[in-house]
C-alpha positions as CSV (number, residue, x, y, z in Angstrom):
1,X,106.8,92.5,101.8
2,X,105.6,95.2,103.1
3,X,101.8,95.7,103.3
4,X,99.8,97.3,100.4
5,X,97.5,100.4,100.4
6,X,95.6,102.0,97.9
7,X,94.2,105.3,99.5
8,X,93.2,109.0,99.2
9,X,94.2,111.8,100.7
10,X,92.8,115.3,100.9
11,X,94.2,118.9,102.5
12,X,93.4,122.4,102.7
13,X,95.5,125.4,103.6
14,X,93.7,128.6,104.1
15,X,94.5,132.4,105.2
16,X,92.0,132.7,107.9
17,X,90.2,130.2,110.2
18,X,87.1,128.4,109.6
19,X,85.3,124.7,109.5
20,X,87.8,123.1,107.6
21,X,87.1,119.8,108.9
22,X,83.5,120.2,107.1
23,X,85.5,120.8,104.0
24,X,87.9,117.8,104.3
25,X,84.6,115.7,105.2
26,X,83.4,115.7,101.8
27,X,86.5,115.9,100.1
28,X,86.9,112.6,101.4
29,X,83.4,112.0,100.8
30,X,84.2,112.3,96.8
31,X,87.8,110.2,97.5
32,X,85.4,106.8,99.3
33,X,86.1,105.0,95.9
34,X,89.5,104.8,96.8
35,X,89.6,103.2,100.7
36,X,86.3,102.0,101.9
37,X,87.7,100.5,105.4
38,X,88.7,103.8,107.8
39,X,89.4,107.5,107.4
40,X,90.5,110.0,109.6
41,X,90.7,113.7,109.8
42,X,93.0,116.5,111.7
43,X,93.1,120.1,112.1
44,X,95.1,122.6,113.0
45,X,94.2,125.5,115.3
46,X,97.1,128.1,116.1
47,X,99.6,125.3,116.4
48,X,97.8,122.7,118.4
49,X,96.6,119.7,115.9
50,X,93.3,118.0,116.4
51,X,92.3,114.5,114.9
52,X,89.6,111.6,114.8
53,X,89.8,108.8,112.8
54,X,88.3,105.3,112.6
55,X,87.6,101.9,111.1
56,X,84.1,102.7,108.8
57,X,83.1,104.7,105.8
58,X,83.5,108.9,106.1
59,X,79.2,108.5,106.9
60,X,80.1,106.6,109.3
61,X,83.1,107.5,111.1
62,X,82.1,111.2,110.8
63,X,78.5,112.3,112.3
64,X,77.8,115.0,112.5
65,X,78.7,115.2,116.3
66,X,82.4,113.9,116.0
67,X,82.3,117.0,113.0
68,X,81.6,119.4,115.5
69,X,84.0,118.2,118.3
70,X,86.6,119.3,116.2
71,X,88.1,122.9,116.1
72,X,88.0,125.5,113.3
73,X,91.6,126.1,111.7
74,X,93.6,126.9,108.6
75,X,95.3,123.8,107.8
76,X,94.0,120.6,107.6
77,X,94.3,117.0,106.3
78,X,92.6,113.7,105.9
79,X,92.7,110.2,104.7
80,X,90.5,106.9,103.5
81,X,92.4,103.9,103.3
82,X,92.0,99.9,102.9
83,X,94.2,97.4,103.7
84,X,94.8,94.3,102.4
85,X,96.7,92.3,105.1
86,X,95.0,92.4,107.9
87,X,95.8,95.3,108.9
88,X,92.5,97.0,108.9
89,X,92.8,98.3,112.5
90,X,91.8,101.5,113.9
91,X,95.8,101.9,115.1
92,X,96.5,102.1,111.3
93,X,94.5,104.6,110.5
94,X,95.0,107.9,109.0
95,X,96.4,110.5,109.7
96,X,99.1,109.9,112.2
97,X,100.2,112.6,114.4
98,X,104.1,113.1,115.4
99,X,104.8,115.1,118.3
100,X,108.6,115.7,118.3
101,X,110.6,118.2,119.6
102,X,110.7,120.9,116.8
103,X,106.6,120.7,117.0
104,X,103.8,118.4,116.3
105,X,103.2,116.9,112.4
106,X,100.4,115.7,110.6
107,X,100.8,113.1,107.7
108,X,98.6,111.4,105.1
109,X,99.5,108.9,102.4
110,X,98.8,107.2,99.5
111,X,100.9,104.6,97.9
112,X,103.5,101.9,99.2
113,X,107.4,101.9,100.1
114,X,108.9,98.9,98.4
115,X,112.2,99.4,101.1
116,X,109.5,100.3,103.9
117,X,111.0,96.6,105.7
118,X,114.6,97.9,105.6
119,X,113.7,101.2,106.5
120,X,111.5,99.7,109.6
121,X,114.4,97.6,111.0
122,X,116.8,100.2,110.9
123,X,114.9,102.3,112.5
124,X,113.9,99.7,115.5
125,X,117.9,98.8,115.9
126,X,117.9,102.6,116.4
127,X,115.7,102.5,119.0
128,X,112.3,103.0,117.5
129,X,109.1,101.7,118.6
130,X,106.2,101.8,116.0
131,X,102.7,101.5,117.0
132,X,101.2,100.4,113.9
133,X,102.3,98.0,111.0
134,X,101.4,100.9,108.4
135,X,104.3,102.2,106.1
136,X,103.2,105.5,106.7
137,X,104.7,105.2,110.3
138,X,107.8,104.2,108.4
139,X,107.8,107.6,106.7
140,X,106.6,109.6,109.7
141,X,109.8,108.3,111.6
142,X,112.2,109.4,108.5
143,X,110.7,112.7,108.3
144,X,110.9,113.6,112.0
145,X,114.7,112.4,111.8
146,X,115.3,114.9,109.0
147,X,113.7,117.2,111.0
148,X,115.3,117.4,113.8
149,X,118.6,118.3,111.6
150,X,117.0,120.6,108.8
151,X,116.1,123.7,109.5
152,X,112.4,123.5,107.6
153,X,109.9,120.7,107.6
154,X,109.9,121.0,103.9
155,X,113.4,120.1,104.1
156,X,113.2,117.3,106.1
157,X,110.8,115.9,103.3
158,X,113.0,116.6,100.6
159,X,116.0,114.9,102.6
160,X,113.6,112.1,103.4
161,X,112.8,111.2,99.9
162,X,116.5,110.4,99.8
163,X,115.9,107.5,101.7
164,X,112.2,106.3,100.7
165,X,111.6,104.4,97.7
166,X,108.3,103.4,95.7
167,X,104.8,104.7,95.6
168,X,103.8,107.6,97.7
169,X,101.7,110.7,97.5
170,X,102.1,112.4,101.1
171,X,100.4,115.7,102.6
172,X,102.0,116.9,105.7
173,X,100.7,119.4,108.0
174,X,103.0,121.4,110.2
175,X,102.1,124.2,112.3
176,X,102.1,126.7,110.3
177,X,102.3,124.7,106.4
178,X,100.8,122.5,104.1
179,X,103.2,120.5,102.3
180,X,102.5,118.0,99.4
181,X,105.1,115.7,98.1
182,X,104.8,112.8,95.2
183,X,106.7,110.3,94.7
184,X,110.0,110.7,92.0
185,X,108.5,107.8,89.7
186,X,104.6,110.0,89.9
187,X,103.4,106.7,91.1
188,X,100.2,107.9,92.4
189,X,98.3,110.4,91.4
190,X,98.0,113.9,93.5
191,X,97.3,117.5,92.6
192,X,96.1,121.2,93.9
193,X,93.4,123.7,92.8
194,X,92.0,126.8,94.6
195,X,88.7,127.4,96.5
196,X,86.1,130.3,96.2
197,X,87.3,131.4,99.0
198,X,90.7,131.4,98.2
199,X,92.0,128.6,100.2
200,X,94.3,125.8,98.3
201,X,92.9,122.4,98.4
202,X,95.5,119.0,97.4
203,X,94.1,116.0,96.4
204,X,94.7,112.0,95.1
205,X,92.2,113.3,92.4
206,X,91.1,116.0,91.0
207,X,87.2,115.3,91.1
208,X,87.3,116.1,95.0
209,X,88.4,119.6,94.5
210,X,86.0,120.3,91.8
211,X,83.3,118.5,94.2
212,X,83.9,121.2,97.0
213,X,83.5,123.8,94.3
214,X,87.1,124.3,93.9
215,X,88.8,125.0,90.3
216,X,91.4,122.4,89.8
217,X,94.8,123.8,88.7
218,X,97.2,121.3,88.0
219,X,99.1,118.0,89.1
220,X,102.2,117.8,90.6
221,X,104.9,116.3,88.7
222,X,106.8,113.4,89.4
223,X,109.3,114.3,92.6
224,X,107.8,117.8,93.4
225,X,107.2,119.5,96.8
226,X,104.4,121.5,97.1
227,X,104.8,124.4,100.1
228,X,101.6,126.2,101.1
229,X,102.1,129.0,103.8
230,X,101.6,132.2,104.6
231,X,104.4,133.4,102.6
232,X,102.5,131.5,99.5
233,X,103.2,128.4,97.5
234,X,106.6,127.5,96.9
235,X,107.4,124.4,94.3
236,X,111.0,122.6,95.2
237,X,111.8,120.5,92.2
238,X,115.2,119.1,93.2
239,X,113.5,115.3,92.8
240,X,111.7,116.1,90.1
241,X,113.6,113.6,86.9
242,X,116.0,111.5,88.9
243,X,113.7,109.1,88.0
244,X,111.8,107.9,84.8
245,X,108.0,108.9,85.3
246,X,105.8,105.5,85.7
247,X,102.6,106.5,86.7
248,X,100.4,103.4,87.3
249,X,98.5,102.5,84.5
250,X,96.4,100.7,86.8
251,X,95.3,104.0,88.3
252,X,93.0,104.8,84.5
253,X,91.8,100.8,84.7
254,X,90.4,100.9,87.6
255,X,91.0,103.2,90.9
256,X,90.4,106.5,89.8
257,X,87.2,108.2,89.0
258,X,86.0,108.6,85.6
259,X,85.4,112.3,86.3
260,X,89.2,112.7,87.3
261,X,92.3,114.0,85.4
262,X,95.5,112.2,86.1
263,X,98.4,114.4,84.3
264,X,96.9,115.7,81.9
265,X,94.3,112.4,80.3
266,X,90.5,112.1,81.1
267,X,90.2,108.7,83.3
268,X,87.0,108.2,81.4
269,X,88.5,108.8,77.6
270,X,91.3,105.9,79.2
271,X,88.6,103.7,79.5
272,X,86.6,104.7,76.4
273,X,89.7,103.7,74.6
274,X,90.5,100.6,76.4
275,X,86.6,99.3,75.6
276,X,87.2,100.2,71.6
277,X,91.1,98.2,71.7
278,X,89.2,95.5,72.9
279,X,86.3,95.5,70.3
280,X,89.2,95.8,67.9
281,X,91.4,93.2,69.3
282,X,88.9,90.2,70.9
283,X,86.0,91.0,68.6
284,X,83.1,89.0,69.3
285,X,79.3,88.1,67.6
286,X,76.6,89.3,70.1
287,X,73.7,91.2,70.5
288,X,74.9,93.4,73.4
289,X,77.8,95.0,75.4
290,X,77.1,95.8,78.9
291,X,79.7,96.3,81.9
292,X,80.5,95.8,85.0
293,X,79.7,98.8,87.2
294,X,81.3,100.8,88.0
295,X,84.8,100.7,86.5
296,X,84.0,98.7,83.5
297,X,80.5,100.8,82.4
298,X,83.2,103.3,80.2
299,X,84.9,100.4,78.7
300,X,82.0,98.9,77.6
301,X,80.7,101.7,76.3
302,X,84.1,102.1,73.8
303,X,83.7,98.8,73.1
304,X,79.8,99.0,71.8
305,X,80.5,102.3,70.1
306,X,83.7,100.3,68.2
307,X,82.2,97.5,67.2
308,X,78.5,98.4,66.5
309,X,76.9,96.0,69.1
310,X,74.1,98.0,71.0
311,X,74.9,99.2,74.6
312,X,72.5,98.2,77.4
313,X,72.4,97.9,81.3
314,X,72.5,94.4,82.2
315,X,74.0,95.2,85.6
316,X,72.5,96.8,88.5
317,X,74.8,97.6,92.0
318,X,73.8,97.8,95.5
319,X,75.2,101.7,96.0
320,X,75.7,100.5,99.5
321,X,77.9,97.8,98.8
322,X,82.3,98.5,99.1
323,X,84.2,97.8,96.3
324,X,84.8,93.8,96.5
325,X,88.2,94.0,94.4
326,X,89.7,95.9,97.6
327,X,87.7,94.0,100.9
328,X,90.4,92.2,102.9
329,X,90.3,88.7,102.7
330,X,88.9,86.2,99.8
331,X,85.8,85.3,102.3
332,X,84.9,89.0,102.5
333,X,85.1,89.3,98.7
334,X,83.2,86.3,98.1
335,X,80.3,87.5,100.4
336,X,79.9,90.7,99.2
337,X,79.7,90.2,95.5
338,X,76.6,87.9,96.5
339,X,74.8,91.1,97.1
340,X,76.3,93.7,95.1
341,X,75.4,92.8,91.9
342,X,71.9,92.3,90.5
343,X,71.3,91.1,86.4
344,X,68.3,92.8,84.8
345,X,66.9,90.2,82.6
346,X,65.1,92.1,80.1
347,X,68.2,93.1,78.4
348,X,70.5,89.6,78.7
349,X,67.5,87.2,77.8
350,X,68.1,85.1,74.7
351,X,71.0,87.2,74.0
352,X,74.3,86.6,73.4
353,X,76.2,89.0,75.9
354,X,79.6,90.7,75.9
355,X,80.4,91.5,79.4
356,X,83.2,93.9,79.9
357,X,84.9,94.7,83.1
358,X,88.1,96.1,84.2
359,X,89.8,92.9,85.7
360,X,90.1,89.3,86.6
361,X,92.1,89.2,89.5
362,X,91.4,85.5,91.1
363,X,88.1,84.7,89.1
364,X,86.4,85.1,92.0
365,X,83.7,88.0,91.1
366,X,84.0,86.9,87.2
367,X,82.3,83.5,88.3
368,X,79.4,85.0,90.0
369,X,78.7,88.2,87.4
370,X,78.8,85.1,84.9
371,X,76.5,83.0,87.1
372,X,73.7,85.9,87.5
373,X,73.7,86.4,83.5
374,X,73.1,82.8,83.3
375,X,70.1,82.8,85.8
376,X,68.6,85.9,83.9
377,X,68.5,83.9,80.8
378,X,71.7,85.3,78.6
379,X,72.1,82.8,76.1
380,X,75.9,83.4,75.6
381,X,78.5,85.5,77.3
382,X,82.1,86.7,76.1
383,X,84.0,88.0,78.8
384,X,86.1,90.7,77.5
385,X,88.9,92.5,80.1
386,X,89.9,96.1,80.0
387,X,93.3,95.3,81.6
388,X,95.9,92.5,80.8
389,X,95.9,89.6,82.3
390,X,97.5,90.0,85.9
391,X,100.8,87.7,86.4
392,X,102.8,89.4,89.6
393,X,102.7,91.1,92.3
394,X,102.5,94.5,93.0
395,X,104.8,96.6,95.6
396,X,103.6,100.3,94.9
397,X,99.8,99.7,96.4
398,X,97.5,97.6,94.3
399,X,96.0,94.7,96.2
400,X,97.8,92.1,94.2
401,X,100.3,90.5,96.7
402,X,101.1,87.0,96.0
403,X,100.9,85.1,92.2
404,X,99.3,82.0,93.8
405,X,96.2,84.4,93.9
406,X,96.2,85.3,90.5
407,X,94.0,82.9,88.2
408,X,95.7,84.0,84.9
409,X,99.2,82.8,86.3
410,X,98.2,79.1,86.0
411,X,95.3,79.2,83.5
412,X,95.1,80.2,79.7
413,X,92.4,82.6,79.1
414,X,90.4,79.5,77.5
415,X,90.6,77.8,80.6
416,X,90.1,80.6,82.9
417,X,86.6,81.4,80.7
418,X,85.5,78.0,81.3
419,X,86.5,77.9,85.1
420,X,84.1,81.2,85.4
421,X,81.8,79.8,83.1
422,X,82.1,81.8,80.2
423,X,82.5,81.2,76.7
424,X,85.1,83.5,75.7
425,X,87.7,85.3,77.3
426,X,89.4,88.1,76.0
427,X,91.7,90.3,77.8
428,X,93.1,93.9,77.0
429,X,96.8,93.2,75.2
430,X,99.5,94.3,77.2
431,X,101.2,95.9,74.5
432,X,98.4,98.2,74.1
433,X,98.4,99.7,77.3
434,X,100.2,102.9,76.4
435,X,97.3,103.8,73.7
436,X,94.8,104.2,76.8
437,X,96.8,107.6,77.8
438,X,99.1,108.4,74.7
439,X,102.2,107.9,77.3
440,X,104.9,105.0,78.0
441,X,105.5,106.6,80.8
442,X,103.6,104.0,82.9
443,X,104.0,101.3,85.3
444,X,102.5,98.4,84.3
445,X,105.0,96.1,86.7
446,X,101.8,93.9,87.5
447,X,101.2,92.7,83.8
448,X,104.7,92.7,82.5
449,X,107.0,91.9,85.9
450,X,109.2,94.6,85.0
451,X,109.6,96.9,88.2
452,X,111.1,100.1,88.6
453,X,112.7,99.4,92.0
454,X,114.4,96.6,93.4
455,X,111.9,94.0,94.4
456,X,111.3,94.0,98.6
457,X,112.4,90.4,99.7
458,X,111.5,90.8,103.2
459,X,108.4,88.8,104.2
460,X,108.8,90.1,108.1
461,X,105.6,92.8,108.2
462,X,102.9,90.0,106.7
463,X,104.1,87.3,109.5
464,X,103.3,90.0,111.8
465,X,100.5,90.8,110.8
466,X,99.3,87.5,110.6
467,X,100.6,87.1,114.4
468,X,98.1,89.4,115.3
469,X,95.2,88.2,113.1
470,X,96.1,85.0,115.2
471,X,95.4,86.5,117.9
472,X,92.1,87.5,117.8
């Protein structure tokens, strides 16, 4: 199995020249939520791409010195990713530049190739040498093959999603193009909206277009290819329904930002609604709903406004803190959610709590949120779950890679409430899940084990990735 990313990625095409890479900066900046580990940036400048990218936040990676070391241009891409195999190395980072003999190439990308290990080892019998254990290389290769015998780069994409399969929102920069391409299945989110200066900007969300002072202008459907040139934007559609839209529901739990649009549905009326099926379906007697922030603040907030129990902030984060759900490693996770979280006493004491977040992965976070209530002097607490309970694996890029790891797969939800010391457990029914968007055009593979591709049997990238983890 191939490993799994859940990312953002952010590009700009523009008439004339300028600091683009200022632009992407906090593009990304508004995209952090969704890859905390390394980012990257390139530019292009008459032809000749540019890039920096490394292991850190965008802060981080990105003073205001590296900013200036690269050029002004009219195209430009970048990427924040996480890994969740070991593979958080500054080799994988984003974006990787091709240099091939039609020209050089760009490429961002969000998502995960469920046939990336068959692709990989056809393509090293071929005579391929890969340099990172990231899928995107994977893709990179196929594109620059098509390319070589298509007379476009937008038709070397289209003729390369012939041959990838499973998640992926791309942005390619060429020379002289922008292109954007999503997946046939809509996986992933991705979308496009015009700046004030007239420049185009695509993004995994629409909230970073709107941060930059862009007006967002739509998604791109399932399968579509998004040309932006000098000529003007030009939509190829020849992918678009050869396969049955399954956006990942997944993406409204918990990824996205509440502020974002995802075809069409408010990620923040998603959760609103998944808070009130919960108040309707795992009711429970308390005094007062708070969340988990940041994900499961909405939720609880549906779920107060539903059943009539007062809302209240019982939770307090450490802003500085990563997201522990996608830290690689259980030790990391485990460490960080020590000093993320804080419980503000004077609204759990001597009150029975509902506590709602967006998931229960491996119980690991669960037991500690449940531990600081206890210390602050809640007197009971009902866990309640915005998602169903997880029970496989997940091949399109959600860090949930082996069933061993998930808690629900060997406990009832009884149980698991009193492994995490709770007294009730409710979780968000799984036949429900198409009421959060209005749609049943959703993956929801990781709660129900019914996948839209075939199901990658290959185990050959994680042994080498924990070959090199070895080696350290």
């Amino acid at each position: 199995m191939s490993i799994h990313e859940e990312c953002g990625v952010f590009g700009i095409f523009s008439d004339k020249v300028y600091d683009l890479a200022e632009q992407i900066y906090y593009g990304l900046y508004s995209l952090q939520h969704r890859g905390q580990e390394s980012c990257g940036i390139a530019v292009c400048d008459d032809g000749v791409i540019a890039a920096h990218k490394d292991v850190g936040l965008v802060s981080e990676v990105f003073t205001r010195q590296e900013l200036a070391s690269l050029p002004q241009g009219n195209i430009a891409v970048g990427h924040v990713r996480y890994s969740t195999t070991g593979g958080n190395e500054r080799r994988n980072c984003q974006p990787i530049v091709v240099n091939h003999q039609k020209g050089r190439m760009a490429i961002v990308h969000n998502g995960n190739l469920s046939n990336a290990s068959d692709l990989r080892t056809e393509l090293e019998l071929s005579g391929a040498i890969f340099h990172t254990t990231s899928d995107t290389e994977t893709i990179a290769y196929i594109i620059t093959r098509n390319r070589l015998r298509q007379p476009s780069i937008e038709d070397a994409v289209s003729s390369a999603m012939n041959e990838i399969e499973g998640a992926y929102s791309l942005v390619i920069m060429s020379p002289t193009k922008l292109i954007a391409a999503r997946d046939p299945f809509g996986f992933r989110p991705l979308c496009y909206g015009r700046l004030p200066d007239g420049s185009y900007a695509v993004s995994s969300e629409s909230c970073a277009i709107t941060a930059i002072g862009g007006e967002f202008i739509r998604d791109l459907d399932a399968g579509e290819i998004l040309v932006f040139s000098k000529e003007g934007i030009t939509s190829r559609r020849e992918h678009c329904g050869t396969r049955p839209k399954r956006t990942c529901i997944f993406e409204y739990i918990y990824f996205a930002r509440p502020d974002s649009y995802i075809d069409g549905v408010s990620v923040h009326r998603a959760r609103l609604r998944a808070g009130e099926i919960l108040a309707q379906c795992c009711p429970a007697d308390a005094d007062v709903v708070i969340g988990v922030p940041d994900s499961g603040l909405d939720a609880a907030l549906g779920f107060s406004r539903e059943s009539g129990i007062p809302y209240g902030i019982g939770l307090i984060k450490n802003k500085y803190i990563g997201r522990t759900f996608i830290s690689p490693g259980q030790n990391s996770r485990t460490d960080k959610v020590k000093i993320k979280l804080s419980a503000l006493s004077e609204t759990v004491r001597d009150k029975r709590v509902v506590l709602v977040d967006d998931s229960i992965v491996r119980g690991t976070t669960g037991r500690r949120i449940v531990s600081l209530l206890r210390e602050a002097g809640a007197k009971e607490i009902h866990f309640r779950v915005s998602a169903p309970p997880f029970l496989h694996p997940c091949f399109y890029g959600t860090d949930i890679d082996s069933r061993e790891d998930l808690i629900a797969c060997s406990h009832t939800a009884q149980e698991t409430a009193e492994l995490i010391g709770a007294d009730s457990l409710g979780y968000l029914p799984v036949t429900k899940l198409s009421e959060l968007i209005d749609s049943t055009d959703i993956c929801s593979a990781c709660f129900t084990g019914d996948y839209p591709t075939t199901v990658p049997q290959s185990k050959m990238k994680d042994k080498f990735e924990m070959k090199i983890s070895e080696r350290k």
